[in-house]
TIVO-2410 file (N, C-alpha, C; in nm, 3 decimals):
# residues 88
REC num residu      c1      c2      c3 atome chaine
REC   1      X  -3.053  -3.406   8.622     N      A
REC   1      X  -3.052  -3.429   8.481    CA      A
REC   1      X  -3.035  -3.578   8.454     C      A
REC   2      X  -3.146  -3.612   8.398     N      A
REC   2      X  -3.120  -3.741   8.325    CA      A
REC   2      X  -3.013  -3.798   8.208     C      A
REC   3      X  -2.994  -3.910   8.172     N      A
REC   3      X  -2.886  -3.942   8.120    CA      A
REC   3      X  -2.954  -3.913   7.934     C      A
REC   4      X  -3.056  -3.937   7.929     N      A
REC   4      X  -3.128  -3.889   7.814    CA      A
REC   4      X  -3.094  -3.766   7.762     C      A
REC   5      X  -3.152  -3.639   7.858     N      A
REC   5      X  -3.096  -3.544   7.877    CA      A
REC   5      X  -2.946  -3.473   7.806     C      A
REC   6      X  -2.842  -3.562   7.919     N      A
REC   6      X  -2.744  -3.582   7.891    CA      A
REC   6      X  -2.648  -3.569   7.748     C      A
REC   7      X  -2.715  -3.707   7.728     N      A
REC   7      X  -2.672  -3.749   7.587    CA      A
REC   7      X  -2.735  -3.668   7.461     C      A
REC   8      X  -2.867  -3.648   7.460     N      A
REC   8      X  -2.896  -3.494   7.371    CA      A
REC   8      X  -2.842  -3.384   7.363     C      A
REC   9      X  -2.757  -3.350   7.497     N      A
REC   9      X  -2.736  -3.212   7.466    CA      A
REC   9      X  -2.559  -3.288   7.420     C      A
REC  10      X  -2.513  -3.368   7.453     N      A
REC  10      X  -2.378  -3.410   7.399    CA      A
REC  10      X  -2.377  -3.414   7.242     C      A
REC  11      X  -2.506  -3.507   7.187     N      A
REC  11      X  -2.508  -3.527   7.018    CA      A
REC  11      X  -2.524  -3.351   6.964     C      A
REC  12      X  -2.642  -3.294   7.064     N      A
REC  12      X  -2.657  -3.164   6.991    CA      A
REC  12      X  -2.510  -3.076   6.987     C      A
REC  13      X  -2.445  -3.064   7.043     N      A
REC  13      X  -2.288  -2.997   7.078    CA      A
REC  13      X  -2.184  -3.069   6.956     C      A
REC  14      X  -2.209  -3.191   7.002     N      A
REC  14      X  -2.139  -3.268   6.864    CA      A
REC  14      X  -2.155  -3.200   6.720     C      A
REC  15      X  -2.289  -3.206   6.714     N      A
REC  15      X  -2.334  -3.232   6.557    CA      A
REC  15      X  -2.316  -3.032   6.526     C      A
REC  16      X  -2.329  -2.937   6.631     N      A
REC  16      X  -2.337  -2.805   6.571    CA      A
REC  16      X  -2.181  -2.750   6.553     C      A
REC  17      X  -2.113  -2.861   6.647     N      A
REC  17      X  -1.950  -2.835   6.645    CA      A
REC  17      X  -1.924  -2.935   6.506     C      A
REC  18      X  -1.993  -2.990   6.472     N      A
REC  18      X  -1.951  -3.043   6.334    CA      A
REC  18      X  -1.989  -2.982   6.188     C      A
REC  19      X  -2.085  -2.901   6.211     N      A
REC  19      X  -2.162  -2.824   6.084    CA      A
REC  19      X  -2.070  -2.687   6.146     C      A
REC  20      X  -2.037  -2.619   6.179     N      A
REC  20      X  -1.970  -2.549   6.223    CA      A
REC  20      X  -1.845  -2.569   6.169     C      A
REC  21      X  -1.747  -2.665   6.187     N      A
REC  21      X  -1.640  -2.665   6.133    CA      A
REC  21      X  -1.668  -2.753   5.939     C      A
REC  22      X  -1.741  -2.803   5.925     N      A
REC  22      X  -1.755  -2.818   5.779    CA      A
REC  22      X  -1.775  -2.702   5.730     C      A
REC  23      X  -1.845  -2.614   5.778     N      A
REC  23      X  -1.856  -2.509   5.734    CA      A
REC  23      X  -1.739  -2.358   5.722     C      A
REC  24      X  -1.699  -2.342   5.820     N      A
REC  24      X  -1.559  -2.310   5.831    CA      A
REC  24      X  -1.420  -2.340   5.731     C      A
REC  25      X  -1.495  -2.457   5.678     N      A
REC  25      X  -1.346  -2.517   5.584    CA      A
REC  25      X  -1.391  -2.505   5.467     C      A
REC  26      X  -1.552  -2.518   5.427     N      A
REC  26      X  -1.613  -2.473   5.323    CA      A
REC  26      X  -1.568  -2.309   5.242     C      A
REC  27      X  -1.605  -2.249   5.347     N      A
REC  27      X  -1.573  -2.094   5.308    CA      A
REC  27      X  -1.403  -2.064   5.308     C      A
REC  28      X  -1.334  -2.141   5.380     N      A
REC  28      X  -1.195  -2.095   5.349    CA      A
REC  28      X  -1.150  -2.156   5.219     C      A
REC  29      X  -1.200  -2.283   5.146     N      A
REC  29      X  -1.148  -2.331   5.066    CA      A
REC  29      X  -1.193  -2.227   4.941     C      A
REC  30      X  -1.331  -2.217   4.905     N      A
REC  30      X  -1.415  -2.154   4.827    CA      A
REC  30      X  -1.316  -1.989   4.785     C      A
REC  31      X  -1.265  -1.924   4.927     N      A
REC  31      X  -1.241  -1.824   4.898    CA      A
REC  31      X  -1.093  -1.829   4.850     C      A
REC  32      X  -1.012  -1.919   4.921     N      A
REC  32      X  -0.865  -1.998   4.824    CA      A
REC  32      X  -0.909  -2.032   4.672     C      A
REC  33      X  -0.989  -2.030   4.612     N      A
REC  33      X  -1.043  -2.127   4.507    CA      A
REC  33      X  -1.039  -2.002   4.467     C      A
REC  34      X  -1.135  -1.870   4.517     N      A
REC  34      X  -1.151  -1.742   4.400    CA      A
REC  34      X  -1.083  -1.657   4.395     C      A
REC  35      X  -0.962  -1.644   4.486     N      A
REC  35      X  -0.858  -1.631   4.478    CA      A
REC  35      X  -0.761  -1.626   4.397     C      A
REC  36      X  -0.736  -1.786   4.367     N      A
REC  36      X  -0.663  -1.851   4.266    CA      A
REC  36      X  -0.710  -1.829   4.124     C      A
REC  37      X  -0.806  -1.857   4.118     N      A
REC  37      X  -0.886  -1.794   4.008    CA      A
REC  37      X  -0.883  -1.634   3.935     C      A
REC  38      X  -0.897  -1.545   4.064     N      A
REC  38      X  -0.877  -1.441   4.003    CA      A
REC  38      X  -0.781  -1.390   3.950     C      A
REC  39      X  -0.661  -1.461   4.007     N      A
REC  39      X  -0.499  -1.455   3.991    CA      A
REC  39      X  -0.449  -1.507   3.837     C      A
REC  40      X  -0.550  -1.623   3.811     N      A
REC  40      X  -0.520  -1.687   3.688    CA      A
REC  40      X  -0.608  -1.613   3.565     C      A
REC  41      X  -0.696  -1.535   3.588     N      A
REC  41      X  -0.797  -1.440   3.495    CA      A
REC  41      X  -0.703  -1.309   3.522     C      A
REC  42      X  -0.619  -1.283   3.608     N      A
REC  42      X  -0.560  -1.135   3.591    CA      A
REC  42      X  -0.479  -1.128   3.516     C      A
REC  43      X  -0.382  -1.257   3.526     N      A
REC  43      X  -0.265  -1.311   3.408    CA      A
REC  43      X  -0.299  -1.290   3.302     C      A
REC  44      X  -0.388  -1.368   3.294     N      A
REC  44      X  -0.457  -1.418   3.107    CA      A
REC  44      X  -0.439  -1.212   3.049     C      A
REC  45      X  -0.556  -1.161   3.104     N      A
REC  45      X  -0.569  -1.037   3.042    CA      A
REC  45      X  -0.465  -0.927   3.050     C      A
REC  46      X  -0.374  -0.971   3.141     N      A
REC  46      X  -0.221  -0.884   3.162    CA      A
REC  46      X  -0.156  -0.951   3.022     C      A
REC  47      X  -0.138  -1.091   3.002     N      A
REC  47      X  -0.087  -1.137   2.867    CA      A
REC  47      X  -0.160  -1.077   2.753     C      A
REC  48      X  -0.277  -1.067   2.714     N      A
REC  48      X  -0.383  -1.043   2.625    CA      A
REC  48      X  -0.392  -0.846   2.608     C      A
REC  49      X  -0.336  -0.835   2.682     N      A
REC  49      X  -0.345  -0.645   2.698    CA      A
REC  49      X  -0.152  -0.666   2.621     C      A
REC  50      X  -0.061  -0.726   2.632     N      A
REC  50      X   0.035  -0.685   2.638    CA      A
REC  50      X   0.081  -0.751   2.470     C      A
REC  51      X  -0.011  -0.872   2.442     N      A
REC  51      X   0.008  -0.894   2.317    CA      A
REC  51      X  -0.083  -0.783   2.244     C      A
REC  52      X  -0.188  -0.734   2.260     N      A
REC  52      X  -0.247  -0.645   2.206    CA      A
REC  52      X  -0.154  -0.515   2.128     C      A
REC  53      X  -0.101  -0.479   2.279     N      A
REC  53      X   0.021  -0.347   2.230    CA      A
REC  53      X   0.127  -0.393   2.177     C      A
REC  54      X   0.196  -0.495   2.233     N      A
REC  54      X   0.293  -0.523   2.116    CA      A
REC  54      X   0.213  -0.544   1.920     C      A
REC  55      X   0.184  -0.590   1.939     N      A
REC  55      X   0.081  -0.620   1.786    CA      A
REC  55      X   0.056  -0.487   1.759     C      A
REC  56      X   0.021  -0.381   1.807     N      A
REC  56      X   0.002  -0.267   1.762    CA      A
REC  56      X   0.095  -0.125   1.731     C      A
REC  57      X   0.155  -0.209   1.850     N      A
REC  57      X   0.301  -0.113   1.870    CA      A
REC  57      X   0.431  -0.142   1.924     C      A
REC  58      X   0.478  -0.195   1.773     N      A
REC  58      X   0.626  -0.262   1.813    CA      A
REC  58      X   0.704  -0.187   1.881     C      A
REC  59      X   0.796  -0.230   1.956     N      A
REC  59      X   0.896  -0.156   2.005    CA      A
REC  59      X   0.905  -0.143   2.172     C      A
REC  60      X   1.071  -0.106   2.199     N      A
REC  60      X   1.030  -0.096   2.365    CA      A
REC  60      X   1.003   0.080   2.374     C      A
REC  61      X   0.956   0.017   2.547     N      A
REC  61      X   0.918   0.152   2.602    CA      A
REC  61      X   1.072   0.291   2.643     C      A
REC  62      X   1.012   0.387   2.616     N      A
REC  62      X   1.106   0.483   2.665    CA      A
REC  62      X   1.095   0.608   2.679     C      A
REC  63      X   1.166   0.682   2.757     N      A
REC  63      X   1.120   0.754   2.769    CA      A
REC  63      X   1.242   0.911   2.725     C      A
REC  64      X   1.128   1.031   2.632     N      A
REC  64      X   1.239   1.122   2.541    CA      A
REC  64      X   1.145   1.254   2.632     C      A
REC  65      X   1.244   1.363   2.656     N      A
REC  65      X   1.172   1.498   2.695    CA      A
REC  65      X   1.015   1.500   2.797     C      A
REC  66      X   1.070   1.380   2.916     N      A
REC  66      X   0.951   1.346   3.014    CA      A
REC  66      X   0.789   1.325   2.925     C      A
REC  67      X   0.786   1.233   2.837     N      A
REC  67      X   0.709   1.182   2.760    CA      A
REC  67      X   0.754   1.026   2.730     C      A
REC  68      X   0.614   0.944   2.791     N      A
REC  68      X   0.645   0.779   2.742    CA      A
REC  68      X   0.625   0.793   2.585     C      A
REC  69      X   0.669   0.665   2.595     N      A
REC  69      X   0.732   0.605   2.398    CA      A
REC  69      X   0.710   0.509   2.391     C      A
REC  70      X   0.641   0.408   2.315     N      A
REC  70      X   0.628   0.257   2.298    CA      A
REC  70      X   0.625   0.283   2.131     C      A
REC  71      X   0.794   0.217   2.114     N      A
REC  71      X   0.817   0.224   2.001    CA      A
REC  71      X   0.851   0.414   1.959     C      A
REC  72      X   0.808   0.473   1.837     N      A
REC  72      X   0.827   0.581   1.805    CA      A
REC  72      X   0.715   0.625   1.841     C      A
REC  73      X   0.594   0.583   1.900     N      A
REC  73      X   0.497   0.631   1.922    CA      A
REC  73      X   0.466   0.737   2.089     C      A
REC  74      X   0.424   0.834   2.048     N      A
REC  74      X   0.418   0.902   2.181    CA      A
REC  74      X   0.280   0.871   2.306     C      A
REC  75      X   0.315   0.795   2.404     N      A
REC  75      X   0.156   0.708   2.439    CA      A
REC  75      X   0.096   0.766   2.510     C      A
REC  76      X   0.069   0.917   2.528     N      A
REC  76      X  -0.022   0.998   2.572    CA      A
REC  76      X  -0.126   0.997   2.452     C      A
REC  77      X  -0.027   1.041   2.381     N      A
REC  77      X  -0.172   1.034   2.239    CA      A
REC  77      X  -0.238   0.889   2.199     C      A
REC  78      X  -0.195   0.796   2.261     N      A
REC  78      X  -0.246   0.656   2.212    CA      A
REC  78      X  -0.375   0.661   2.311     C      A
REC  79      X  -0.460   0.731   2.311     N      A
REC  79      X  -0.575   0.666   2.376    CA      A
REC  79      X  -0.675   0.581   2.323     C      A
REC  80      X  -0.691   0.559   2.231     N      A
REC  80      X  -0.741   0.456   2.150    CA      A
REC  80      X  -0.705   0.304   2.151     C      A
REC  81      X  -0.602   0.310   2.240     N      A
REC  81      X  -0.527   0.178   2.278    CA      A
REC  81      X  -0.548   0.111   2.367     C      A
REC  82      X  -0.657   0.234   2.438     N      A
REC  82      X  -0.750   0.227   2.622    CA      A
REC  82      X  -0.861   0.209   2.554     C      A
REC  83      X  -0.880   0.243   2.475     N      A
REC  83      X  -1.073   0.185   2.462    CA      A
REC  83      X  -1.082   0.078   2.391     C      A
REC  84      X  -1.006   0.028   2.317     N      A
REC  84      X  -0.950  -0.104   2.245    CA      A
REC  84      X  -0.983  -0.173   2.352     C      A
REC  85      X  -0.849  -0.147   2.449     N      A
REC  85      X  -0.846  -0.226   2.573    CA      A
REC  85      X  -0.978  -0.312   2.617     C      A
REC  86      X  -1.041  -0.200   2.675     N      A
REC  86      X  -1.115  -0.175   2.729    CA      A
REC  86      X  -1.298  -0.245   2.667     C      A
REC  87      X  -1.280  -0.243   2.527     N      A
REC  87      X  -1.354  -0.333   2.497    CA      A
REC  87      X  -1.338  -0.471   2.476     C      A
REC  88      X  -1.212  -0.495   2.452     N      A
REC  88      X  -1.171  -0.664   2.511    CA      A
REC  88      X  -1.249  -0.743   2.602     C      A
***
């Protein structure tokens, strides 16, 4: 083997061990990134669902004769509070 040789297959090893790890750090960052993201869009609509029901239905939760309560309201029958939701 020539030194030509050589040195081609060294740059080629180099350069695929270098797109290789750019790439590697690409996809870990990207998926840290949507991650974070999704974490900060789950918040928002956990806040936005919870001002919703409060605004609609003052009061805390509780519970009378194994039936939830938000407020005096009995929230089996609140399903209208899920499709509200739900069109948000």
């Amino acid at each position: 083997m020539g030194i030509r040789i050589k040195l081609l297959i060294f740059v080629t090893v180099v350069f695929v061990f270098g797109v290789v790890s750019v790439g590697s750090f690409s996809i870990y960052r990207i998926y840290n990134e949507v991650i974070n993201s999704s974490h900060e869009k789950l918040n928002s609509d956990l806040k936005l669902g919870q001002a919703f029901l409060n605004e609609k239905l003052p009061g805390e939760w509780s519970t009378h004769d194994g039936s939830l309560y938000k407020g005096n309201e009995k929230w089996q029958a609140l399903r209208y509070v899920f499709r509200r939701l739900l069109k948000l």
